[in-house]
PLY file of the C-alpha trace (Angstrom):
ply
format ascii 1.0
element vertex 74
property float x
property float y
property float z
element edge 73
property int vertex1
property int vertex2
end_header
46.34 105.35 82.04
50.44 105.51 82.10
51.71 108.35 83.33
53.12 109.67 80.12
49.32 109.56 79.01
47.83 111.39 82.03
51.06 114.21 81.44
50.34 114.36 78.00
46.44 115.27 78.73
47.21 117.78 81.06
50.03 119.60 79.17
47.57 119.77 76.10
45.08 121.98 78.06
48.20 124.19 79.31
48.37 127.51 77.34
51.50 127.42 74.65
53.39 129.40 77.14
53.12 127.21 80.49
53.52 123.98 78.18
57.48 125.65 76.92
58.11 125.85 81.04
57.23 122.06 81.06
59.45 121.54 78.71
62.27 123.61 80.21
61.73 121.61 83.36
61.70 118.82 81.52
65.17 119.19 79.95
66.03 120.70 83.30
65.35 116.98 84.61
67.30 115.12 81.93
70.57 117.13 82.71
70.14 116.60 86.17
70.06 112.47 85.43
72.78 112.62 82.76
75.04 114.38 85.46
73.96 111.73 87.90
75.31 109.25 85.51
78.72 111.05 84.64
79.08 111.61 88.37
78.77 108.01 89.28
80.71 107.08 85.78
84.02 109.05 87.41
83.56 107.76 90.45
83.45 103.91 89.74
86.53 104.74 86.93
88.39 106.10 90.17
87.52 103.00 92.48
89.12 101.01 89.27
91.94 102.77 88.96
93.04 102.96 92.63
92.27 99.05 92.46
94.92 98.36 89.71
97.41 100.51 91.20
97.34 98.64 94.73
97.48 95.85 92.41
100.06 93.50 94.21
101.29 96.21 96.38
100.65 92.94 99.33
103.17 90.93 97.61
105.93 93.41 98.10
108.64 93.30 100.79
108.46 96.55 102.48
111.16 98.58 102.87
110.79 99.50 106.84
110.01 96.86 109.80
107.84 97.64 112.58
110.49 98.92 114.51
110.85 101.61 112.04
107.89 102.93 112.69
107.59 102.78 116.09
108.33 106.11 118.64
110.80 105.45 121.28
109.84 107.34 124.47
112.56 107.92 127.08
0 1
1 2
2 3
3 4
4 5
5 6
6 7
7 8
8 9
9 10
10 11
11 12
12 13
13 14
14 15
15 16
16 17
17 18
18 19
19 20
20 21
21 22
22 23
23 24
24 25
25 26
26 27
27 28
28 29
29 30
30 31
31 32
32 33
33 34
34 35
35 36
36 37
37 38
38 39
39 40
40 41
41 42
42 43
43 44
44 45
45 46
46 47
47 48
48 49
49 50
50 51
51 52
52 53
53 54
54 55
55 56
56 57
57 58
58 59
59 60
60 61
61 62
62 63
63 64
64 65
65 66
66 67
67 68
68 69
69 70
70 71
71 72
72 73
C-alpha cells in the first residue's frame, strides 16, 4: 500500500472535525515547500546576478597598484 493509500484509510475513520486539522496541516505543509522554493528561487537569481555584474571585472586595468594599497610604517 502507497502511502497516500494508508493516509487516505486512516483519515476516513477520523471524525469530520480531526480530518479539517489534517487538512490545515496539510496546506500548512504545502506553504512551507512553496516558500522553500521561492527562497531558493531568490537566492540562485542573486548568485546570477552578482555573476554578470563581475562579468569581466578581471579584464580591467585597475586603477591603484599594490603600492597603493600598502601601509607605510615609520
Amino acid at each position: 500500500m502507497i502511502v497516500t493509500e494508508q493516509i487516505n484509510d486512516r483519515l476516513q475513520k477520523l471524525p469530520p472535525s480531526l480530518q479539517r486539522e489534517v487538512l490545515d496541516f496539510v496546506e500548512f505543509l504545502s506553504q512551507r515547500v512553496a516558500q522553500g522554493e521561492a527562497i531558493k528561487e531568490d537566492r540562485e537569481w542573486a548568485q546570477f546576478s552578482l555573476a554578470q555584474a563581475m562579468t569581466g571585472l578581471e579584464d580591467e586595468e585597475s586603477e591603484y597598484t599594490e603600492a597603493d594599497v600598502k601601509e607605510k610604517w615609520q
